[in-house]
Every structure is written in C-alpha cells, then in structure tokens.
VOBA-787774 format. One line per field, with one value per atom (N, C-alpha, C): atom name; x, y, z; residue number from 0. Coordinates in steps of 0.02 Angstrom, whole numbers, plus 50000, padded with zeros to 5 digits. Layout:
// VOBA-787774
at = CA	...
x = X	...
y = Y	...
z = Z	...
i = NUM	...
***
This chain:
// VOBA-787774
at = N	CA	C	N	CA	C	N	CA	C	N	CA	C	N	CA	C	N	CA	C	N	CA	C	N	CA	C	N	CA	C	N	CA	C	N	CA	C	N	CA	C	N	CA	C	N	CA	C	N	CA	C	N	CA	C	N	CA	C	N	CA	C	N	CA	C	N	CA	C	N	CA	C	N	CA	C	N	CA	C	N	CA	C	N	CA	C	N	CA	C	N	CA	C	N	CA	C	N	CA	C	N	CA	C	N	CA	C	N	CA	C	N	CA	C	N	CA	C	N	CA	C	N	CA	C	N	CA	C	N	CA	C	N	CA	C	N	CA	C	N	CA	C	N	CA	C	N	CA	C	N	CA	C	N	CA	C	N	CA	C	N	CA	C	N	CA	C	N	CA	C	N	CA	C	N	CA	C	N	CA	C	N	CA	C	N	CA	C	N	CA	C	N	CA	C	N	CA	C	N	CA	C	N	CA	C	N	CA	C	N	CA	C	N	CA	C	N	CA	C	N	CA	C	N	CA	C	N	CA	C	N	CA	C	N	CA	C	N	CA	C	N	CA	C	N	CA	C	N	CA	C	N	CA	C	N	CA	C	N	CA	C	N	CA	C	N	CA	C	N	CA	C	N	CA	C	N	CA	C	N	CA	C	N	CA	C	N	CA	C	N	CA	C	N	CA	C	N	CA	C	N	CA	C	N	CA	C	N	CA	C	N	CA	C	N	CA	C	N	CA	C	N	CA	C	N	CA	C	N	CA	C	N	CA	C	N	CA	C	N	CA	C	N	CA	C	N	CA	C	N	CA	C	N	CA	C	N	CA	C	N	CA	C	N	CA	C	N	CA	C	N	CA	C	N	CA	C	N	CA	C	N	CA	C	N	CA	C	N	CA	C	N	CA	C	N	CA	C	N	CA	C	N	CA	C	N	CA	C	N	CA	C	N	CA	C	N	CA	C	N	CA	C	N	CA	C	N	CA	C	N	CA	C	N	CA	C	N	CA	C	N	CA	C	N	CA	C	N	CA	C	N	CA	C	N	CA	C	N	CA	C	N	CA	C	N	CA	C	N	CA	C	N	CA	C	N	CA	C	N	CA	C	N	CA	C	N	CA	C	N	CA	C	N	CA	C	N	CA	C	N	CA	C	N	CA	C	N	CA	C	N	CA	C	N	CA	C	N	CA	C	N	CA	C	N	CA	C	N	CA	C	N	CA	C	N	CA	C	N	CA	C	N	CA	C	N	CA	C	N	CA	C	N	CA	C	N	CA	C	N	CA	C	N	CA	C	N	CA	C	N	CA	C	N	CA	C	N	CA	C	N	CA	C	N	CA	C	N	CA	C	N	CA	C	N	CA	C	N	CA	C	N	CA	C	N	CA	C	N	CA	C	N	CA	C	N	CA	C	N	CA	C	N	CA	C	N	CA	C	N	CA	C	N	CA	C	N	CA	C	N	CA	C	N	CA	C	N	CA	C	N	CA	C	N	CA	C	N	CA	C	N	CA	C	N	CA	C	N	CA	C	N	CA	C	N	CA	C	N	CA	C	N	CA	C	N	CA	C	N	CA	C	N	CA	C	N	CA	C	N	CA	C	N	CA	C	N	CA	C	N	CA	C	N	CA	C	N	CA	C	N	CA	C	N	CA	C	N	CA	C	N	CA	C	N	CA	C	N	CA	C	N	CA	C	N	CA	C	N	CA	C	N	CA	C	N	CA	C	N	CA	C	N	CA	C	N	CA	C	N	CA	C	N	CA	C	N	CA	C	N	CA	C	N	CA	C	N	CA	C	N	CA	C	N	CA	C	N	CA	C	N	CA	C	N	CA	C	N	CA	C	N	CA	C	N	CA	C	N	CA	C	N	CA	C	N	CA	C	N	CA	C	N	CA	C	N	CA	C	N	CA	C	N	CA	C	N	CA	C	N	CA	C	N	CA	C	N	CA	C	N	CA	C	N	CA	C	N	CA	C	N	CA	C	N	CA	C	N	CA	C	N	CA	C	N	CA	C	N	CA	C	N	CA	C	N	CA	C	N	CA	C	N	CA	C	N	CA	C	N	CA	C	N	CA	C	N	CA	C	N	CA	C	N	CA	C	N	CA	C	N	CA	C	N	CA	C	N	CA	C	N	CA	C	N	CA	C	N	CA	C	N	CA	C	N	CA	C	N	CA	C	N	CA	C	N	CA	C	N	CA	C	N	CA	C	N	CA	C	N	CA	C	N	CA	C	N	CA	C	N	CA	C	N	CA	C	N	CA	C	N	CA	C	N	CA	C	N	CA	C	N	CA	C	N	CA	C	N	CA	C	N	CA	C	N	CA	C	N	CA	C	N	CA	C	N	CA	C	N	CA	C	N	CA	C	N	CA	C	N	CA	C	N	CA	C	N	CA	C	N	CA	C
x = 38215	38263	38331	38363	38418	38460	38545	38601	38638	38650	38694	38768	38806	38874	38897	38960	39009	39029	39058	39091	39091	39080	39052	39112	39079	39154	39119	39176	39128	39120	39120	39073	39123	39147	39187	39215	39166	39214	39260	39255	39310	39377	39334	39400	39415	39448	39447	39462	39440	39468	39545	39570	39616	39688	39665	39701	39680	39642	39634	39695	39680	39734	39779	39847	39886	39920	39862	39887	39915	39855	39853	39898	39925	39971	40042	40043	40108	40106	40067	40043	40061	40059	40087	40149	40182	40284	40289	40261	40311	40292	40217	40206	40263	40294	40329	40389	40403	40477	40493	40422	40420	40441	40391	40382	40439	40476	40553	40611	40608	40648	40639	40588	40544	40584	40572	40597	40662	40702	40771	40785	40786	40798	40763	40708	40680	40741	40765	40800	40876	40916	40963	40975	40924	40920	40896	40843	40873	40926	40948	41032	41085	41072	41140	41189	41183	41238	41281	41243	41302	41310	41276	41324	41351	41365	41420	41473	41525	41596	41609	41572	41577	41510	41507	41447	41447	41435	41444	41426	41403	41372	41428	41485	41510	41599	41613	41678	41716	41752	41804	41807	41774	41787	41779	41772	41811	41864	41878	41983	41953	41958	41941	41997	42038	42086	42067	42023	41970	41898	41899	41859	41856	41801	41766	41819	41836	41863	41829	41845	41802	41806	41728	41707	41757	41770	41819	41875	41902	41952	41958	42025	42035	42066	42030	42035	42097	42114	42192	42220	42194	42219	42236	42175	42194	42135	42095	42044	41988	41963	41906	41898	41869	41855	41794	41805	41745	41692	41656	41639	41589	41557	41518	41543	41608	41657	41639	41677	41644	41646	41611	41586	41614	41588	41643	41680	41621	41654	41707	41724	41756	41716	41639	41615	41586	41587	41568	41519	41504	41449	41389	41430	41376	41348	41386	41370	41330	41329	41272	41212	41216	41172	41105	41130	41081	41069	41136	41081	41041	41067	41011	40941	40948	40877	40833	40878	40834	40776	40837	40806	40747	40742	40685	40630	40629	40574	40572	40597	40558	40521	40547	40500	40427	40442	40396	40321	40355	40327	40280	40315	40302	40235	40264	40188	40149	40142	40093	40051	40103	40036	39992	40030	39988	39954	39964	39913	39872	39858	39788	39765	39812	39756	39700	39733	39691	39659	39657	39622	39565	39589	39535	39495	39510	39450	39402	39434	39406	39351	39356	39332	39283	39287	39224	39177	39205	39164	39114	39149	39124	39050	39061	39020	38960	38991	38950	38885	38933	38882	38828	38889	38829	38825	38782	38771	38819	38836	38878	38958	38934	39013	39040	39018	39035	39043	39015	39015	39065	39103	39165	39213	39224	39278	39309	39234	39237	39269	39256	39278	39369	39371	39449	39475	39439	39492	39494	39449	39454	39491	39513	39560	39615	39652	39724	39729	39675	39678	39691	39661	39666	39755	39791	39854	39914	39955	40018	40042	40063	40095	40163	40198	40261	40284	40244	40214	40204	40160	40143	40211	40229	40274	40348	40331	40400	40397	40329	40296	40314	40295	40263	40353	40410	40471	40510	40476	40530	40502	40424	40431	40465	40441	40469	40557	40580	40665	40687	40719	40747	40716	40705	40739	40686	40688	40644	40582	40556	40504	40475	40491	40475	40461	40496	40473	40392	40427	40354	40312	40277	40230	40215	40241	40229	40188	40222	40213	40144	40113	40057	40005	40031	39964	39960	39994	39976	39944	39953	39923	39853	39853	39788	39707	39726	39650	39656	39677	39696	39637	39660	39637	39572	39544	39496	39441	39459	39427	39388	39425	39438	39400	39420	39375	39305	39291	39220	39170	39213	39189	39152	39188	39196	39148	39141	39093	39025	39019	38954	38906	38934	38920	38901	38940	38937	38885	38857	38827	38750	38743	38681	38664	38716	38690	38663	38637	38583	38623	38698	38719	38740	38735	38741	38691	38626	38564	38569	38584	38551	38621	38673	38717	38665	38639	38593	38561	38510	38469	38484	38547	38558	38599	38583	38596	38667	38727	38799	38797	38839	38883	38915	38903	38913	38997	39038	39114	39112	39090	39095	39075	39011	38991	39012	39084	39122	39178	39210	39268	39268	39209	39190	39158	39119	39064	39081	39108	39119	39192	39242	39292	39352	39313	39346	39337	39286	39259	39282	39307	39332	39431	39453	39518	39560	39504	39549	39575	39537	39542	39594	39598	39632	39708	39725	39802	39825	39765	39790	39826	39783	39813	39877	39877	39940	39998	39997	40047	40061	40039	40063	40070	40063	40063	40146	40153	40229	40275	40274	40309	40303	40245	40240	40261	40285	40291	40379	40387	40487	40497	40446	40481	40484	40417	40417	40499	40492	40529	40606	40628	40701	40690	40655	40640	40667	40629	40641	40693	40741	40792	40844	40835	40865	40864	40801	40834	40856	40885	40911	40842	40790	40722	40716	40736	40726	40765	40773	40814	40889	40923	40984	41026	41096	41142	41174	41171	41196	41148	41080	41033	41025	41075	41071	41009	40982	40930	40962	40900	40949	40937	40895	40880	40945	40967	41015	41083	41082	41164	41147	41080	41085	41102	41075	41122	41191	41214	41274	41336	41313	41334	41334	41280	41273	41334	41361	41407	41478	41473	41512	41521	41441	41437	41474	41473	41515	41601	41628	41682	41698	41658	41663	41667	41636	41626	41561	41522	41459	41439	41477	41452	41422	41422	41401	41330	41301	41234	41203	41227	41201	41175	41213	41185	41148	41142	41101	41010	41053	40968	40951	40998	40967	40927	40978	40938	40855	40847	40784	40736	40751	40723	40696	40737	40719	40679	40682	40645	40549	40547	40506	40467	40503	40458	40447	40481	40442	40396	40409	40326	40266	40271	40244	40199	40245	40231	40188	40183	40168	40104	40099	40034	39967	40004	39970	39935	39950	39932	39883	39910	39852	39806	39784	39757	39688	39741	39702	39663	39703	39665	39611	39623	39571	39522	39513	39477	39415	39354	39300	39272	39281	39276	39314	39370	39428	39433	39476	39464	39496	39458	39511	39526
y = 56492	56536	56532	56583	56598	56590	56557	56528	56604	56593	56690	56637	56690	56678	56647	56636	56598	56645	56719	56784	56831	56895	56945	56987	57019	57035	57107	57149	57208	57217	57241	57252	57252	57209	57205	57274	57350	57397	57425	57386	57407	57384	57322	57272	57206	57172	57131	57178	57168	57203	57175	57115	57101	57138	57149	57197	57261	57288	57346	57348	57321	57333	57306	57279	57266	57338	57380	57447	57487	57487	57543	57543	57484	57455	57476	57470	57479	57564	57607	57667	57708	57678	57718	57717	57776	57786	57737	57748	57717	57653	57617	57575	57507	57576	57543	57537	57574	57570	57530	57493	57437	57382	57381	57319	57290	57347	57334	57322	57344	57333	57247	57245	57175	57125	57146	57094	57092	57123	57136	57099	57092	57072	56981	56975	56903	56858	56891	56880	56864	56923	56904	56851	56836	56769	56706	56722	56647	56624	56680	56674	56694	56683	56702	56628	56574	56545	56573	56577	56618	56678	56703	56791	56798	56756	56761	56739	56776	56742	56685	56674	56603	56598	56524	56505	56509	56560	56556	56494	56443	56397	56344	56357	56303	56305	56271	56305	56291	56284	56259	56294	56362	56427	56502	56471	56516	56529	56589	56608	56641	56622	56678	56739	56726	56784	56831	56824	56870	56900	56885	56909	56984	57003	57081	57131	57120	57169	57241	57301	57330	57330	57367	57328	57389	57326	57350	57322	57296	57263	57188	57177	57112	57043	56993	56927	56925	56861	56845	56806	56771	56761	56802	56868	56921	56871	56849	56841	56862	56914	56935	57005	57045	57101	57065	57074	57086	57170	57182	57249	57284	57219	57246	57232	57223	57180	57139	57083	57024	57026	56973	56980	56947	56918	56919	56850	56810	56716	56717	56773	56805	56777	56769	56763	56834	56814	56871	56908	56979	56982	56981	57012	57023	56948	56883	56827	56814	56818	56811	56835	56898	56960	56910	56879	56843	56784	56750	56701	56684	56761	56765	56794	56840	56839	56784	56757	56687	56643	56654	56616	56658	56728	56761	56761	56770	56757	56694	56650	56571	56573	56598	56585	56645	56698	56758	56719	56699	56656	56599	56562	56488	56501	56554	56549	56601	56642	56672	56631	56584	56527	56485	56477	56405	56432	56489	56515	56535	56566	56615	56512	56479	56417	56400	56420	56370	56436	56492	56537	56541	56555	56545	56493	56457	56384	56374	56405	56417	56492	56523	56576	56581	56521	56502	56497	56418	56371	56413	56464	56500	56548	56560	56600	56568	56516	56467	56419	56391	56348	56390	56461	56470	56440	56477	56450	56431	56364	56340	56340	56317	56319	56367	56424	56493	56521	56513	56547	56528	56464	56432	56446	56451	56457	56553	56584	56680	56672	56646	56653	56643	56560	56556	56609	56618	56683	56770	56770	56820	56811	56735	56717	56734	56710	56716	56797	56838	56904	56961	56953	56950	56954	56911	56907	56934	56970	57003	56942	56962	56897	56897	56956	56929	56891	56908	56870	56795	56764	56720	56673	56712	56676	56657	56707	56696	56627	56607	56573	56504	56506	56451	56401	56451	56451	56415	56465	56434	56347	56334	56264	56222	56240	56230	56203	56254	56255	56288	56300	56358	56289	56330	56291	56341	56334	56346	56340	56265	56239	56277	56257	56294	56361	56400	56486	56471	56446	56456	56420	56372	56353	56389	56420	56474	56523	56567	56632	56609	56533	56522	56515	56519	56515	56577	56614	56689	56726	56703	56742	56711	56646	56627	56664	56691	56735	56793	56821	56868	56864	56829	56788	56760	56710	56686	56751	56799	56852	56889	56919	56945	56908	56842	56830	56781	56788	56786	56812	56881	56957	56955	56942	56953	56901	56826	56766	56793	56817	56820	56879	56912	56953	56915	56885	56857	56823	56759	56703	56716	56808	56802	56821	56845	56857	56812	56845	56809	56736	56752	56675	56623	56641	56588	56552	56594	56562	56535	56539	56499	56439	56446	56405	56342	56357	56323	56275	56314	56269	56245	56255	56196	56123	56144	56083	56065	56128	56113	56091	56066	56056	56101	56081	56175	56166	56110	56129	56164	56152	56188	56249	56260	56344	56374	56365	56378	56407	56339	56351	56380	56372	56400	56475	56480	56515	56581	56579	56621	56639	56600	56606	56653	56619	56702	56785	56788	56849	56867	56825	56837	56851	56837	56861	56910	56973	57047	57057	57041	57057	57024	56954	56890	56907	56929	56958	57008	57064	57121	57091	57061	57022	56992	56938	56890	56937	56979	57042	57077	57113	57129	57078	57017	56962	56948	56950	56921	56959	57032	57092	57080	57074	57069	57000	56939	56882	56899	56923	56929	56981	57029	57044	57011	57001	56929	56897	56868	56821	56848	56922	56960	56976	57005	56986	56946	56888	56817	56793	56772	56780	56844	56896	56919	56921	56902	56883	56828	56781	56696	56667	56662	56613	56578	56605	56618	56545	56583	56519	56495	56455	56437	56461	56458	56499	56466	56422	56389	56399	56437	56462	56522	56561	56646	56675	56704	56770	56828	56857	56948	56958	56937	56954	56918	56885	56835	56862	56899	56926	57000	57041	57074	57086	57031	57014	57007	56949	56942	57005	57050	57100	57179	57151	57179	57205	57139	57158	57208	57226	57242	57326	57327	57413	57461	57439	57507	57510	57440	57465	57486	57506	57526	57521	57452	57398	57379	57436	57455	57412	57411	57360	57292	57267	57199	57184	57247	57252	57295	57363	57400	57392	57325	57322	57257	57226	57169	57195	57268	57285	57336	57350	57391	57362	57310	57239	57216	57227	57206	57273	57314	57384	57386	57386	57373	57329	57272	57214	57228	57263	57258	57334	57362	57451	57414	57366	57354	57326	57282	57224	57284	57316	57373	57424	57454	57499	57434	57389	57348	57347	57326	57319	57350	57404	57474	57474	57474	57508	57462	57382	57350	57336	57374	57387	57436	57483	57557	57530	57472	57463	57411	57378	57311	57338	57383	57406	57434	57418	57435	57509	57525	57602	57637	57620	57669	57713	57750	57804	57784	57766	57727	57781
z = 49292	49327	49292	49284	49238	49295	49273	49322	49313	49383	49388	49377	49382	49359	49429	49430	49485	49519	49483	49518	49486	49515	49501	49445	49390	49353	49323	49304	49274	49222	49169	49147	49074	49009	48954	48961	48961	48937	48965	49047	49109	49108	49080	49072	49141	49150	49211	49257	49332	49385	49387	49396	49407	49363	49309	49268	49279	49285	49331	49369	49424	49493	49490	49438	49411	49383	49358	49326	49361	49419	49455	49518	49519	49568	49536	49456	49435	49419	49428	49431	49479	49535	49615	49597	49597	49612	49670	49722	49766	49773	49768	49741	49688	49650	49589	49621	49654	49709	49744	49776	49828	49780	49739	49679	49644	49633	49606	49651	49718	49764	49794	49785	49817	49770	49710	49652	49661	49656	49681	49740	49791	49829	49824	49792	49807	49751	49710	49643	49676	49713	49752	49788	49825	49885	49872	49811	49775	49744	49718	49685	49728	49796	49834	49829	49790	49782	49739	49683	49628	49624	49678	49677	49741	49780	49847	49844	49864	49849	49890	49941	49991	50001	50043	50084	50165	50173	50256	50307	50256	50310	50322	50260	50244	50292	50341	50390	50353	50301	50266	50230	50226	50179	50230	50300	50358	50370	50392	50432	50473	50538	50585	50599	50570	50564	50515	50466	50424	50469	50557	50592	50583	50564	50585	50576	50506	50447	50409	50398	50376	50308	50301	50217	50163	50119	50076	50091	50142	50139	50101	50080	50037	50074	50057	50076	50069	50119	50147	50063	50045	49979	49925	49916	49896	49811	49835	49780	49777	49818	49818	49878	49882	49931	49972	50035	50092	50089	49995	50017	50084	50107	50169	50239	50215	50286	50321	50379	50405	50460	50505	50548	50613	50676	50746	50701	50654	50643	50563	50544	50483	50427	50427	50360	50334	50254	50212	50221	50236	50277	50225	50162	50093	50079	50068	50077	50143	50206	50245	50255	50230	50195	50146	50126	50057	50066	50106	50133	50186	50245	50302	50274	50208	50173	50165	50116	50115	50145	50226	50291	50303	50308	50317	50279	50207	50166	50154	50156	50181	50253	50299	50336	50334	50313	50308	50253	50200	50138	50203	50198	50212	50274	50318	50375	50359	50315	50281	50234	50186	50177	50215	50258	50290	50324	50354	50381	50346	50310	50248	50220	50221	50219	50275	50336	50410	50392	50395	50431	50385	50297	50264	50261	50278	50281	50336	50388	50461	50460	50413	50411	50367	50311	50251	50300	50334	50368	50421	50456	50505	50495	50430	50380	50356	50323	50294	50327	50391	50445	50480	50497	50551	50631	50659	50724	50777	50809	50858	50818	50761	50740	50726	50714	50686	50755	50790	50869	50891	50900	50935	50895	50821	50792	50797	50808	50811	50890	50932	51003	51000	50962	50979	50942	50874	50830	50881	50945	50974	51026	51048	51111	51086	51023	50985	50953	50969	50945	51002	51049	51120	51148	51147	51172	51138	51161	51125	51091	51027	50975	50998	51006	51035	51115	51145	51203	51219	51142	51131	51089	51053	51026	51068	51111	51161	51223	51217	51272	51230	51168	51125	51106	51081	51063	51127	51190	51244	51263	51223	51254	51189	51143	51053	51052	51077	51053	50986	50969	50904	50845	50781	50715	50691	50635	50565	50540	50567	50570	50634	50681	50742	50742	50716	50705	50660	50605	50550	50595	50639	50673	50710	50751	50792	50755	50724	50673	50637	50614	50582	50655	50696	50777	50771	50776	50781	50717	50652	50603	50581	50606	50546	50578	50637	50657	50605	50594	50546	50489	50452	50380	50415	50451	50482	50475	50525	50549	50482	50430	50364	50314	50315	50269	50287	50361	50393	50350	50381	50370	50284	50250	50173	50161	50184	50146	50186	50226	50278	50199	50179	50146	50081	50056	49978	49995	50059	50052	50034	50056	50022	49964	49915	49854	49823	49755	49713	49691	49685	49648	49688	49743	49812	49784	49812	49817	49737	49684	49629	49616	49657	49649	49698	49730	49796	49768	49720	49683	49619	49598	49557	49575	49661	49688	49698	49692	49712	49774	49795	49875	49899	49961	50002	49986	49994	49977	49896	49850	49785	49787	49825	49856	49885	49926	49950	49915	49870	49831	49776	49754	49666	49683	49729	49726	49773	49839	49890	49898	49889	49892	49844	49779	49742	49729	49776	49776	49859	49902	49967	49950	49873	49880	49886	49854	49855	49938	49979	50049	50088	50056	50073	50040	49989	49972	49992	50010	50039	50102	50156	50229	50207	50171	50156	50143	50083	50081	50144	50191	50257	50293	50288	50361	50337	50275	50249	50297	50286	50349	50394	50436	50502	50516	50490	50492	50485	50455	50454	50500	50502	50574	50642	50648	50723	50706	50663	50657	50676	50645	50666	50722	50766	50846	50895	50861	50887	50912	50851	50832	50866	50877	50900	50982	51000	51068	51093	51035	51036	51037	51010	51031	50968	50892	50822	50783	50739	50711	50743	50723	50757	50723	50751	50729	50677	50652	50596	50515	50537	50482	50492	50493	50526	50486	50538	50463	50478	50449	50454	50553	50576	50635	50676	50660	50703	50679	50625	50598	50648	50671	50682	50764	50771	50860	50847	50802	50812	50824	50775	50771	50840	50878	50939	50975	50974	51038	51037	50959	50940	50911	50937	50924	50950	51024	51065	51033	50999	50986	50892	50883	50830	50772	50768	50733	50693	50686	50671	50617	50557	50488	50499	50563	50578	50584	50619	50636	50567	50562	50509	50449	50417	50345	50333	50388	50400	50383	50464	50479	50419	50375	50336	50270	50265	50234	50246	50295	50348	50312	50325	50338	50262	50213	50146	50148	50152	50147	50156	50212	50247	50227	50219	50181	50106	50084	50001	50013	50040	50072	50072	50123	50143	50118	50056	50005	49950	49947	49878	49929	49984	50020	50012	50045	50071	49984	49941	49862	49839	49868	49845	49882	49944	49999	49968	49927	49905	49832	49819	49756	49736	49781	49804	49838	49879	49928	49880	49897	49832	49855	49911	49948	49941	49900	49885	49838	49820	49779	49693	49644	49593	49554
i = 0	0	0	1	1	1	2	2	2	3	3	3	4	4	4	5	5	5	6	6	6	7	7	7	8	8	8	9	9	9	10	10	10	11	11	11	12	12	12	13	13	13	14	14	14	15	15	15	16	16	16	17	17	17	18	18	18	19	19	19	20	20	20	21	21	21	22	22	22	23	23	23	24	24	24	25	25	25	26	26	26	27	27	27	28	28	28	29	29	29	30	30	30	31	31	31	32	32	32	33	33	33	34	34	34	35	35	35	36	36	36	37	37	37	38	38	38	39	39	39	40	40	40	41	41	41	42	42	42	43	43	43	44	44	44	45	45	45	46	46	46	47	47	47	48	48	48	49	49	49	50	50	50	51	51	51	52	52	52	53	53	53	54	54	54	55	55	55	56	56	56	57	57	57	58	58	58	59	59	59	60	60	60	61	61	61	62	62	62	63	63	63	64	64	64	65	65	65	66	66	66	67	67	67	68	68	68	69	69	69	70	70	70	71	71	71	72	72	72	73	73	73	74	74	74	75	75	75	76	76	76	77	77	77	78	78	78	79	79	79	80	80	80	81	81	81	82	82	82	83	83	83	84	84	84	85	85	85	86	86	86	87	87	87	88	88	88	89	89	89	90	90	90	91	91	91	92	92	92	93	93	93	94	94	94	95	95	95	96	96	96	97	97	97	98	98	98	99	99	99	100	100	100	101	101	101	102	102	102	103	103	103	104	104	104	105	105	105	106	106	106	107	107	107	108	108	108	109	109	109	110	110	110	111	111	111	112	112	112	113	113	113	114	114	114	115	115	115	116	116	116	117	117	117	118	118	118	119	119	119	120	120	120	121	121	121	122	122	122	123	123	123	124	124	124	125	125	125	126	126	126	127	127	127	128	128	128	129	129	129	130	130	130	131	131	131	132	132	132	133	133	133	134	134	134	135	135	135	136	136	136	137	137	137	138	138	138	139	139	139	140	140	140	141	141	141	142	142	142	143	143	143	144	144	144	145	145	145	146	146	146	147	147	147	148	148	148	149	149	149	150	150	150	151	151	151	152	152	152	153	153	153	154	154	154	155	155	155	156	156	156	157	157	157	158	158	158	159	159	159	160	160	160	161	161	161	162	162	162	163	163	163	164	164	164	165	165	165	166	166	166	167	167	167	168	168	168	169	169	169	170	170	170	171	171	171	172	172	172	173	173	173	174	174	174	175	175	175	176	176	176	177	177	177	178	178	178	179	179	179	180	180	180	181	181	181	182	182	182	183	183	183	184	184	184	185	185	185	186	186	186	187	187	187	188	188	188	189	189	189	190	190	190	191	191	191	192	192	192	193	193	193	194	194	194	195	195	195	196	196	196	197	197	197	198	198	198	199	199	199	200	200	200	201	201	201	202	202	202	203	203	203	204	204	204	205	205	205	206	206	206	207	207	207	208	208	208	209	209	209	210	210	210	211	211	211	212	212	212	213	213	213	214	214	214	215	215	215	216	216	216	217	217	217	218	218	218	219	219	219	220	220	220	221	221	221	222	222	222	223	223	223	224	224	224	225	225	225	226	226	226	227	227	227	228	228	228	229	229	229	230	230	230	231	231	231	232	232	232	233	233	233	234	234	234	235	235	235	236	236	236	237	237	237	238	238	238	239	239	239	240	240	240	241	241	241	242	242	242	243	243	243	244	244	244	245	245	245	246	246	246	247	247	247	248	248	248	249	249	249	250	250	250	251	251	251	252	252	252	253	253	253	254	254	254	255	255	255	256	256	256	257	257	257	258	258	258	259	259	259	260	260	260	261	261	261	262	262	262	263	263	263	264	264	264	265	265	265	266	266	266	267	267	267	268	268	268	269	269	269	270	270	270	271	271	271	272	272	272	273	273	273	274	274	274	275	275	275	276	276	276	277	277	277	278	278	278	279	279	279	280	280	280	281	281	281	282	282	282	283	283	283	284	284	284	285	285	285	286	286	286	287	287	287	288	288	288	289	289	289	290	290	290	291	291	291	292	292	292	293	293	293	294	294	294	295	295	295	296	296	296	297	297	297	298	298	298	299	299	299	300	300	300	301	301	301	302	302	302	303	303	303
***
C-alpha cells in the first residue's frame, strides 16, 4: 500500500492554493482597501509612541486647562497643535486615538487566539473521539451558542470587575464555540479520507493525526472565523467599555474614549466621540472587507 500524502495540494500547474488566495485576495479592490487600511492602522498603534505628541497615560504631560479644545487649536506652550482636539481630561485626542487602538487590537488579537486554540482543539477532539465525548463537548458548544454574547459578557464582567485580562477572558468564553463548532464540522469530514486511514496504518498517534494530518486541511475555515472573530471581538469589547464594564479608564480604548466623549455631545463638543468612533468604524469595515474576500476565497464552493 502506497503512503498518501499528509495534505491535500493541487496540482504543480495551479500552483499552491495558499498563493492562489494570496492573489486573489490582493485582486478584490476593496479587498485591497481593507488590507491597506488594516496595515495602516496596525502600523500606527504600534508606533503610537513615536508618532504622538504626548502619552495620555502619563499626568505630568496633562493641563486640564487644555480640556476639550477644538481640533486645530495650539498647545499652551505653543509646541505642537491638538489637530483632532482634546478631550473632557485635556489629553491629545490624536494621541489617545492610537493608543486606545492599541488597547483594542490587543485585546481583539489576544482573544481571538486563545480562543481558535480551546475551540480548535475541542473541536479536533470532538471529531476525532467520537461518541460520549463528542456528544458533551457539541452540547456545551450549543449551551454557549444558545445565549446572547452581550448578555453573557455583561453577566460574566459584572462578577469579573474591569481590566484587560478580564475583557479578553470573557470575549474567549464567548468565541471559542465558534471555532469548536467550524472546525468539528471540517475534521468530521477529513477523518475519513484515504490519508487518515493510511496515516492509521502506518501506525501514527491519533495526536500526530490530528496535528499533521487533519488539522491543516481544517485551516482555510479556521482563518476565515479568526479574521471576523477579531471584529466581532473589538466590537464586544467597544460596547463593553462603553457602558463602564470594559477596560478601565486609565487603559482607554476607542470604546471608552467613545463614552468619555458622550457627555459632551449636546454641547457641541462633538470631536470627542466622533473620531474615536470613526477610528472604530475603520477599524472594523477593514477587518471586515479582508474577511468577507478570504471567506470568498477559501471557500472551495466559491466562485474562483
């Protein structure tokens, strides 16, 4: 008996899939719009030390007499412009802007991994075993699928208390059915092909038949999820945060600059909230658009 391969690949004159959908990803306009906006912005917020004229975190580069200035106006020293103007605590808003990004795609990042870890491993296993264990692990992934996530997270936070850690724990209870569910779905399918079975009899271990064998052919499905869970994970999270449950006010995100800025709408003071959330809004249509394409392009029923 001849050893089938590890994962399925097409065919030299196609070329790799993975370069395939690399192309065809950089092929979609708006696709390419997301992709570049995405980069842009991930590029900013790691570098919001050296492209902010202050650190908002830091009070010894506060004047609250620089409180909720409009943008374009110039610092009391007269060394720098406020161009997105500041806010009720007189920090920079463009400087809070990048580093309330930050706070968001760390946490958007951070519980989109850990989750596509529990869920994918819970979702091999589920596939793989079979029977009682696959039955109890499909039930809880239908109990945590079952309940409004913002619901849950509001329940989970109020016993929790604010921080960072605390959001991303939360945000990974609610996503890893997701991923679980998805890539059930996807190994239940692979485990019976021909190279399962001859991975079988050359006597691997079901963890290597898992990791080597099932698992890379369960990823197109598994990045498509992780890419939207990142969005839906920063938005929970600006939510959160905006109804005080989220991070604390000393690690603002965009969701927490976008409360702050609340109270201040009716008087006319609009820049506080606006370019936070427009910040957000971007953020979250690039995620979005990069998704959706590699959604269309991963998808083996799709149109290439």
């Amino acid at each position: 008996m001849s050893e089938a391969p590890a994962t399925r690949s097409l065919p030299s004159s196609q070329g790799s899939p993975w370069r395939l959908a690399c192309k065809q990803l950089i092929n979609a306009p708006s696709a390419l719009i997301g992709l570049v906006l995405l980069i842009v912005l991930v590029v900013a917020a790691v570098l919001a030390p050296w492209l902010t004229p202050q650190n908002p975190y830091d009070l010894m580069q506060l004047d609250v007499l620089d409180a909720r200035l409009e943008p374009g106006t110039e610092n009391g020293e007269g060394t720098f412009h406020y161009w997105l103007g500041t806010d009720g605590q007189g920090r920079d808003l463009f400087s809070a802007i990048l580093y309330g990004l930050r706070i968001s795609l760390y946490v958007g990042l951070g519980s989109a991994a850990i989750a596509a870890v529990v869920g994918t491993t819970l979702g091999l296993i589920a596939a793989y075993a079979g029977g009682r264990t696959e039955t109890l692990i499909m039930r809880l992934v239908d109990l945590m699928l079952s309940f409004p996530s913002i619901l849950v997270a509001l329940m989970v936070l109020a016993y929790l208390g604010k921080g960072v850690g605390n959001v991303i724990l939360t945000l990974v209870l609610l996503e890893w059915a997701y991923y679980a569910r998805a890539v059930r779905g996807q190994a239940m399918v692979e485990k019976q092909k021909e190279y399962v079975e001859a991975a079988r009899c050359l006597g691997l271990s079901h963890w290597r038949i898992l990791v080597q064998q099932i698992l890379p052919n369960c990823l197109p499905p598994l990045i498509v999820i992780a890419t939207l869970q990142v969005a839906r994970a920063i938005t929970l999270e600006a939510t959160l945060s905006f109804l005080g449950l989220g991070v604390p006010i000393t690690e603002p995100s965009l969701g927490l600059l976008i409360a702050n800025g609340y109270q201040y709408m009716l008087s006319g003071e609009y820049w506080i909230s606006v370019f936070p959330g427009l910040t957000l809004l971007c953020t979250i249509m690039a995620i979005n658009l990069v998704g959706d394409r590699l959604r269309d392009v991963l998808n083996p029923r799709g149109v290439r």
